[in-house]
C-alpha positions in Angstrom: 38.2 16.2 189.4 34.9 17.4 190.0 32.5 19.0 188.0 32.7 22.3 190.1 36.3 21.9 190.2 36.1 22.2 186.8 33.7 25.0 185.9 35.9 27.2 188.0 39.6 26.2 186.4 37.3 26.5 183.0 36.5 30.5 184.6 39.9 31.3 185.9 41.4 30.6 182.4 39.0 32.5 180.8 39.4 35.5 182.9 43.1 35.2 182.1 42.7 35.6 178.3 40.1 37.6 178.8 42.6 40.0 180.6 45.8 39.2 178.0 43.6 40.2 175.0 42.9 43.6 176.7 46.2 44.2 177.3 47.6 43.1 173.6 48.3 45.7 170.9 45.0 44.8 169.3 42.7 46.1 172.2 44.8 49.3 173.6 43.6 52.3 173.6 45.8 54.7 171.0 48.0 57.3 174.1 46.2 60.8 173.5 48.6 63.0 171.3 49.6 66.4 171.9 47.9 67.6 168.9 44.6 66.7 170.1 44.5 67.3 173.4 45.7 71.3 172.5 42.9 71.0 169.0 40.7 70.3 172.5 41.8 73.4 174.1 41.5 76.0 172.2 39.3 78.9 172.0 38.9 81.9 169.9 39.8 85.2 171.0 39.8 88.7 170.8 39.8 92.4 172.3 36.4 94.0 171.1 36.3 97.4 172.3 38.4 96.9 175.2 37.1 94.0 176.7 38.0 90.5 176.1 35.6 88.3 173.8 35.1 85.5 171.6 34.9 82.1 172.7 37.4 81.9 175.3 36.2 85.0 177.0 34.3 83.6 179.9 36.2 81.2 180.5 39.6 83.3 181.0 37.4 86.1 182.9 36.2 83.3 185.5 39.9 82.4 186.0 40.9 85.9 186.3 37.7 87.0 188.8 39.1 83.9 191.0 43.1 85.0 191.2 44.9 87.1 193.6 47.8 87.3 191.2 47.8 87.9 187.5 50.7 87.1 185.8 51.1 88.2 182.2 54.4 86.5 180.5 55.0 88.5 177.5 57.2 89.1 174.7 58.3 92.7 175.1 57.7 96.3 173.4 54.3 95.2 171.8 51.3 97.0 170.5 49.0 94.2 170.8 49.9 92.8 174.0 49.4 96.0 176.3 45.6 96.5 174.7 45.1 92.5 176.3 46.9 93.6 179.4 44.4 97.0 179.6 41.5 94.4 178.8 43.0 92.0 182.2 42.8 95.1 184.0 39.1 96.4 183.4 38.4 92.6 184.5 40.0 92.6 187.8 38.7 95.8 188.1 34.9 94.1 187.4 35.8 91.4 189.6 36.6 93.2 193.3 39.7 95.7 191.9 43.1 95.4 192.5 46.0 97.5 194.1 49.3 96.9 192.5 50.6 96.1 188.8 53.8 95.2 188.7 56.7 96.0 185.6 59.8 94.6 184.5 61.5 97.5 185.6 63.7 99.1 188.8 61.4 100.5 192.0 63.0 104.0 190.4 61.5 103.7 187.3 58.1 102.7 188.7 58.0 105.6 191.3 58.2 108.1 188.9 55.9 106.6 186.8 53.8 106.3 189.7 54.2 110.0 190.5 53.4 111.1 186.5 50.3 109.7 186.6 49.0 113.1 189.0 50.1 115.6 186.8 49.4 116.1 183.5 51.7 115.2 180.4 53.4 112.2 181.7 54.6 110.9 178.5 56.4 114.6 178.5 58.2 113.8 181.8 59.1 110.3 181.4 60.4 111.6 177.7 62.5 114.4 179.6 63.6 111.8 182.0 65.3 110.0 178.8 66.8 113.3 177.5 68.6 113.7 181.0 69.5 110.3 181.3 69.7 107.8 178.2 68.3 104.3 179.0 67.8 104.8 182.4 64.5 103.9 182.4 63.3 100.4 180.8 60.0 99.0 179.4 58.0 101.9 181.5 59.6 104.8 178.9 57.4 103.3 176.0 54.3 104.9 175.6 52.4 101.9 175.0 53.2 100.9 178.5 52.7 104.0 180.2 49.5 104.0 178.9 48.6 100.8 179.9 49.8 101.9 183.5 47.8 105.1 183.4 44.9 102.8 182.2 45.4 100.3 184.8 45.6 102.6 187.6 42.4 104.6 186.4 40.0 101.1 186.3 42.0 99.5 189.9 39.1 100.2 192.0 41.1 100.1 194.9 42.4 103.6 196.7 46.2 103.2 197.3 47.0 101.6 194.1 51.0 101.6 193.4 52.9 100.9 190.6 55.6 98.1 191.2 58.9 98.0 189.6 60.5 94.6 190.8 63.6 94.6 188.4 67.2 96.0 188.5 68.3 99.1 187.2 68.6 99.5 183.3 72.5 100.2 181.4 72.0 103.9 182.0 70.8 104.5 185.3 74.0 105.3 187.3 73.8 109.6 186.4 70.2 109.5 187.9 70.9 107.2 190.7 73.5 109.5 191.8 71.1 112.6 191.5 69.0 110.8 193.6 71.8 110.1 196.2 73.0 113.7 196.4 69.6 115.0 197.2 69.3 112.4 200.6 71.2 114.5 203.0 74.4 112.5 203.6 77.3 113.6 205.0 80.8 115.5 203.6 82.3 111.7 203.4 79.6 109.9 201.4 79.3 113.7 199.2 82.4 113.7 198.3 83.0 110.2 197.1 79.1 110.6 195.4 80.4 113.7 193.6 83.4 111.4 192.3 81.5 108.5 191.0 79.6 111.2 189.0 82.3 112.7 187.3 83.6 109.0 186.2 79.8 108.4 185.0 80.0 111.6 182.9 83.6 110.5 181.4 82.0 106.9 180.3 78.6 108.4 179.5 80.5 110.7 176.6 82.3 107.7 175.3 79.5 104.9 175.3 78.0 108.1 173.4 80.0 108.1 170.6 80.0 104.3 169.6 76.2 103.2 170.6 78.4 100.6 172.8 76.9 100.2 176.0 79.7 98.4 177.6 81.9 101.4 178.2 78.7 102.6 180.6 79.6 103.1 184.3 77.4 100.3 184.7 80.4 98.4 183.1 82.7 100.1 183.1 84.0 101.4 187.0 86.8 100.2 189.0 85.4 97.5 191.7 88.1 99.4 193.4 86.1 102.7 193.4 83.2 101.1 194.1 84.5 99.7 197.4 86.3 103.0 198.2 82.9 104.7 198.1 81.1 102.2 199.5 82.8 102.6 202.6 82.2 106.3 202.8 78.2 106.0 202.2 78.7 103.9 205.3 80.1 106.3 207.5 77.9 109.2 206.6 75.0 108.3 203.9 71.8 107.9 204.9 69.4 104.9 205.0 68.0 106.2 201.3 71.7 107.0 200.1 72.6 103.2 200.9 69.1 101.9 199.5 70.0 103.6 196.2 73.7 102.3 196.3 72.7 99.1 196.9 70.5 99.3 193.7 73.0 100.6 191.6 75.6 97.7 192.8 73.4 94.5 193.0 72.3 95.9 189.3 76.0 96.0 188.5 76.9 92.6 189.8 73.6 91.3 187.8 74.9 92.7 184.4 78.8 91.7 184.7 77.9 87.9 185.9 76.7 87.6 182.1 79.4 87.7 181.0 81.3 85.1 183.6 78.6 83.3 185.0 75.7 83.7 183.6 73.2 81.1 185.7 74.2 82.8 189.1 74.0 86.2 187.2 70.3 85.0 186.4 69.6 83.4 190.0 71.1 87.0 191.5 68.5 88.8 189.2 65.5 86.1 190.6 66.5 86.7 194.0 66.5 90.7 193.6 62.9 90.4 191.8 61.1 88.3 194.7 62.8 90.9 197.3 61.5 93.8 196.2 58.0 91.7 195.4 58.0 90.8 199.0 59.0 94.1 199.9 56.8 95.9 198.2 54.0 93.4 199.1 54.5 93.9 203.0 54.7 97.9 202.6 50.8 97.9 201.6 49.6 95.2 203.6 48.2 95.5 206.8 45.6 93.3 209.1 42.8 91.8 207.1 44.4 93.3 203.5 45.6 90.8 201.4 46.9 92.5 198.0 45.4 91.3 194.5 48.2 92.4 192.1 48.6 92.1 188.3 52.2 91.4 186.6 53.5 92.2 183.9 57.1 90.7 182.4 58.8 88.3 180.4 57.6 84.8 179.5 60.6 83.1 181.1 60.2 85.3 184.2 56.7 83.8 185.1 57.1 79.9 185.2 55.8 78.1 187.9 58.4 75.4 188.5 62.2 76.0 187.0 61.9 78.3 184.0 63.7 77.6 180.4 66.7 78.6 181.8 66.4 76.3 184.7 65.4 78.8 187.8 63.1 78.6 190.1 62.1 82.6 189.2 59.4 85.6 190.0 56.7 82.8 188.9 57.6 79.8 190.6 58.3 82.1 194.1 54.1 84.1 193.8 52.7 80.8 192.9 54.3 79.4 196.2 53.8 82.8 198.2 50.1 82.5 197.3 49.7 79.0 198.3 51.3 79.7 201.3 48.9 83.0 201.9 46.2 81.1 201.5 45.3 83.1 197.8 45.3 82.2 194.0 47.9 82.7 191.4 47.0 82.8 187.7 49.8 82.1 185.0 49.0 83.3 181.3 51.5 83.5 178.8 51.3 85.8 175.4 53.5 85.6 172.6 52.8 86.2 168.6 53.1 83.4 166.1 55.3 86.0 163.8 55.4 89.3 163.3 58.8 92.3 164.1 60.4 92.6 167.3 61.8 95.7 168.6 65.5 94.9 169.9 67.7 96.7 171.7 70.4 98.3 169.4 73.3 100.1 171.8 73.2 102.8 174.3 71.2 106.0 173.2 70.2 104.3 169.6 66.8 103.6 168.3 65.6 100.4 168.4 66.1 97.9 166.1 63.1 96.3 164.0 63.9 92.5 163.4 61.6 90.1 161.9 60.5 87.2 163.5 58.9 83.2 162.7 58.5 82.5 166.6 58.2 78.6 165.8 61.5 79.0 163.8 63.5 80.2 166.8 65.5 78.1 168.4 63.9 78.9 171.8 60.5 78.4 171.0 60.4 75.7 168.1 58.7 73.6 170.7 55.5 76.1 170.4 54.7 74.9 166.7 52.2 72.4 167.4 49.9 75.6 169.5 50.4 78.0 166.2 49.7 75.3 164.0 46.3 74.9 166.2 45.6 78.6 165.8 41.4 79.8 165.5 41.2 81.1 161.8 40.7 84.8 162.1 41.3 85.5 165.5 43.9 85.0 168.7 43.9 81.7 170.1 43.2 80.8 173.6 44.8 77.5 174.9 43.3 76.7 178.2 46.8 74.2 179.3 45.0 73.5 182.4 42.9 70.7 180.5 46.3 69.1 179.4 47.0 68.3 182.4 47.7 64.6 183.7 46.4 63.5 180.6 49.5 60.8 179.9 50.1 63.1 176.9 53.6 62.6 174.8 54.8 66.0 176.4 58.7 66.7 175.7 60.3 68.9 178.4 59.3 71.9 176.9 55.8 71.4 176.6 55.9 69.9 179.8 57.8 72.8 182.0 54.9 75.0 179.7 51.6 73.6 180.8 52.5 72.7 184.6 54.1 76.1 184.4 51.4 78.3 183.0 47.6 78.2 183.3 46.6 79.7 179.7 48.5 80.3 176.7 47.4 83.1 174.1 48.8 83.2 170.6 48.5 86.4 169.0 48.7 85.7 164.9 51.0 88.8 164.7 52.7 91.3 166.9 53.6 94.8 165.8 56.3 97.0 167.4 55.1 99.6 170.2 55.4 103.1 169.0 54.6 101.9 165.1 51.4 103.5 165.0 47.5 102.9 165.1 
């Protein structure tokens, strides 16, 4: 063999341990952790008169200025979390305006909200609403959040701003929705079986009242028999706006009685109804040349991009993709509290319940422990998730569904009930 012949067998084998030593246990590189890649991003923040600030500040603001849609997964009936939404809004309103926010709550509910906000003492009216009609109205009747959509509309920037409710109607709606329907200027047929319904309504109403128990609601609690037998009179002589409102107060019913039976086509039902009346609402103020910039506003699970915790493709996943496909942004935070009391809904006409609450010692959001663990000392937490992405980081599903499904997570060190005070 010759010399050359040599010196390259001689180089070959040294490439090839060269190579196996790299690759043994002894050379790798440690995988990153989840731990450190969140210690990497996290920022301090906070709401200083208003505004956002601390640490994180410019770096959410920048991703806000940039987005077409906001979307603010919450947990609900908050102090804290509708002073960060009024502190989102005076930043879209610095960056260009905006001209919708949109509630976890029916297109009813937003409309008179919507109409409140030109007259004086709204709170008054949306109060009086409640009198009339017990839990009719959901989310919007807490003054926190009516503030925050007074607030919002006031900094928008942008003349036609609307208030958007995208959900069903709440346990307590039927009385109102049939008020509604008599005033649309049906026919004797559709009248008469109206006037009906609203008598039954009345009968459950007095007997949900006594109890708290909101299954003996209309909502509940009505033949499918009568529904069908008036159904087919608002056909023969309702008008479009007396089978619009029907069709709320039905879809709404079917939503709340397929918990009981089938819960994931119940939830799938409710998805479907929220990206409708998005879309709907969405192509009622567009026009040529005016694309809509639009902040929202609802539950946590609501909001994913991708399949949500309880696997559907939801509001989130369907204005991410609506956005891509419009050629605009979409921006996913989510906000929750490390601890703190949650208000809980406690029965039909009854106050609502305070509960205390370890979120990292609930079943649904152990997974979150590693992000309050991680928390800025003294302040709310920014996690910018963006930055954990493809990273090879030891994700497990939930962690996983949570930063390919949402841009930023805040943690707020502690959440107080709306209406406590302060």
């Amino acid at each position: 063999m010759s010399r050359e012949n040599v010196d390259r067998m001689l180089q070959a084998i040294a490439i090839t341990f060269t190579w196996a030593a790299l690759a043994s246990p002894l050379f790798a590189q440690a995988k990153p952790t989840l731990q450190s890649g969140i210690a990497d991003a996290a920022y301090a923040l906070s709401i200083a008169d208003g505004k956002i600030a601390g640490q994180g500040a410019p770096i959410l603001q920048e991703a806000i200025a940039h987005a077409d849609f906001v979307l603010l997964g919450e947990d609900h009936i908050t102090r804290e979390i509708p002073r960060f939404g009024a502190a989102v809004c005076d930043a879209m309103g610095a960056s260009g305006g905006f001209s919708a926010m949109a509630f976890e709550s029916s297109p009813a509910v937003a409309d008179f909200v919507q109409e409140s906000l030109a007259g004086p003492d709204r709170r008054g009216k949306m109060a009086d609403l409640q009198k009339r009609y017990p839990d009719s109205a959901v989310f919007l009747n807490i003054p926190d959040e009516n503030d925050l959509a007074a607030h919002c509309a006031a900094v928008a920037q942008r003349s036609g701003f609307r208030i958007w409710g995208l959900d069903q109607e709440f346990v307590g709606s039927p009385g109102w929705i049939f008020e509604r329907m008599l005033a649309t200027g049906l026919g004797p047929a559709a009248r008469t079986a109206i006037l009906q319904l609203q008598a039954m309504e009345r009968s459950d109403e007095t007997e949900a009242r006594k109890t708290g128990d909101p299954s003996k609601l209309f909502m509940f609690a009505v033949p499918a028999a009568e529904i069908e037998k008036a159904a087919a009179a608002i056909e023969k002589d309702g008008t479009a706006a007396t089978r619009a409102a029907f069709h709320e107060l039905t879809e709404s019913r079917e939503i709340y009685l397929g918990q009981g039976d089938n819960p994931s086509e119940s939830n799938a039902r409710r998805a479907r109804l929220m990206k409708q009346n998005f879309v709907s609402y969405y192509q009622a103020a567009s026009g040529p040349g005016k694309p809509q910039r639009v902040l929202m506003k609802l539950g946590d699970w609501h909001l994913y991009k991708g399949f949500n915790p309880l696997r559907q493709r939801d509001l989130g996943n369907f204005v991410a993709e609506f956005a891509d496909g419009h050629k605009q942004t979409s921006l996913h935070i989510m906000v929750l509290g490390a601890k703190g009391t949650h208000a809980l809904y406690a029965g039909y006409q009854r106050p609502l319940k305070l509960e205390p609450f370890v979120m990292d010692q609930d079943d649904d959001y152990r997974w979150l422990k590693p992000a309050i663990d991680a928390q800025k000392a003294g302040s709310w937490t920014l996690y910018d998730l963006r930055k954990l992405r493809f990273k090879h980081l030891d994700l497990n599903a939930d962690w996983e569904r949570t930063v390919y499904g949402y841009d930023f997570l805040v943690i707020i060190p502690e959440l107080t009930p709306a209406g406590s005070g302060g």
